[in-house]
matplotlib code that plots the C-alpha trace (Angstrom):
import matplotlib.pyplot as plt

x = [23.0, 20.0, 19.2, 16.2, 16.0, 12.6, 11.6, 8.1, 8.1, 12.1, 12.7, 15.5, 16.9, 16.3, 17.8, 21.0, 21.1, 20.7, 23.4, 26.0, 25.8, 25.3, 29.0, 29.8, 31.1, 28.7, 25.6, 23.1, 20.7, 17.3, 14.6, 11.1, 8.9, 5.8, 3.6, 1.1, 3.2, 7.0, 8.9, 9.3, 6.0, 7.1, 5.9, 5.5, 8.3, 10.7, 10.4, 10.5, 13.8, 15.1, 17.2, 17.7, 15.0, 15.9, 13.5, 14.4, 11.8, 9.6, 6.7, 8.0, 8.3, 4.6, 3.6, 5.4, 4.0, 0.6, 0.7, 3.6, 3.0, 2.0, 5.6, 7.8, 8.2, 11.5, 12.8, 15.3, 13.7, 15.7, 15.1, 17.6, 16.1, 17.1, 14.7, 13.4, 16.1, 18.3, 18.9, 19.5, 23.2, 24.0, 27.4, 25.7, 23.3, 25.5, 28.0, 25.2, 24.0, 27.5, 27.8, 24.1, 24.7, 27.9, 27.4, 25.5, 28.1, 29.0]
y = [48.9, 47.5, 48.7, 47.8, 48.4, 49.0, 49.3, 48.3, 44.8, 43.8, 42.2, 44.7, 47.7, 46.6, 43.3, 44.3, 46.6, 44.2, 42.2, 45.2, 46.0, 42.7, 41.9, 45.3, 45.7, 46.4, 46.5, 43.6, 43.8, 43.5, 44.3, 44.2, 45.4, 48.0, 46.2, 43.3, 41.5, 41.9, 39.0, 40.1, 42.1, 44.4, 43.2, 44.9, 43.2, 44.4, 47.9, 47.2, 45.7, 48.5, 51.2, 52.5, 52.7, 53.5, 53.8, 54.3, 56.6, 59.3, 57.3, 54.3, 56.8, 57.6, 54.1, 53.3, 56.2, 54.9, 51.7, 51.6, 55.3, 54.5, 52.6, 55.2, 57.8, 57.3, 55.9, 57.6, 57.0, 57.9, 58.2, 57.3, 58.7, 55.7, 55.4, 51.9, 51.6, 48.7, 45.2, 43.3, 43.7, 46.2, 47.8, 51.1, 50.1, 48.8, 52.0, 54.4, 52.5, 52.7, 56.8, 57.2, 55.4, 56.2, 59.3, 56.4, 54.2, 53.7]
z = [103.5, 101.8, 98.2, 96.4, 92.7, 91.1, 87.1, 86.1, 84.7, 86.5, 83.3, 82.1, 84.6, 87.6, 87.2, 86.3, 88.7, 91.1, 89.4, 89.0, 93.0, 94.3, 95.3, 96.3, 100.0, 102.3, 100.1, 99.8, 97.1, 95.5, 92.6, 91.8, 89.4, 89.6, 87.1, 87.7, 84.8, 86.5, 87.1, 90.4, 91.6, 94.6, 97.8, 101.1, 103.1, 100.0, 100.6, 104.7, 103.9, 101.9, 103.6, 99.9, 97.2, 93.9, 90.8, 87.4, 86.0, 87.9, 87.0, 89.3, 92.0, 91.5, 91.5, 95.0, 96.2, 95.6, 96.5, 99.8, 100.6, 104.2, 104.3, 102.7, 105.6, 106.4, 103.4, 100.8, 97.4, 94.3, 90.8, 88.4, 85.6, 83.2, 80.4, 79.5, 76.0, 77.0, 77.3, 80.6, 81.0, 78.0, 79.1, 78.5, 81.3, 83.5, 82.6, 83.7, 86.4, 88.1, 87.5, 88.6, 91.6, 92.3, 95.1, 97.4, 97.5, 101.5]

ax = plt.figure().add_subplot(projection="3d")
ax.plot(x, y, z, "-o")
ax.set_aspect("equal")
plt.show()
């Protein structure tokens, strides 16, 4: 299963995200960011990838929505609801990021 992690700028979130599910069985990962800024800007071939989309703020949900809309028909897109307060890596992150995600575990 194919999970693709989205934040705005992937500086912080969606990283770790990415980093906390990456060796899991049977998941392969990814991330991007929203804004014209991110590290990683989302491309189209990202969320054509993704069997899994999950955001971490309503707002990132809206922004997919507007830009890959067309492409989003039968994809499952989640939000997190994670606000923007930590670090990249901050156990309390990664500690919510494994209960958020935990009922779409295969």
């Amino acid at each position: 299963m194919n999970w693709l992690f989205l934040c705005s700028r992937n500086k912080l979130r969606s990283p770790t995200a990415e980093a906390v599910f990456a060796d899991h069985p049977g998941i392969e990962t990814d991330s991007a960011g929203l804004s014209a800024d991110a590290d990683v800007v989302l491309e189209a071939d990202q969320v054509a990838w993704a069997d899994l989309i999950l955001v971490m703020e309503p707002i990132h949900r809206k922004r997919l929505q507007s830009r890959f809309g067309s492409m989003l028909a039968n994809k499952r897109v989640v939000v997190l609801g994670i606000p923007d307060h930590y670090s990249y890596m901050d156990p309390k992150l990664v500690d919510r990021l494994q209960r958020e995600c935990r009922r779409y575990l295969p």
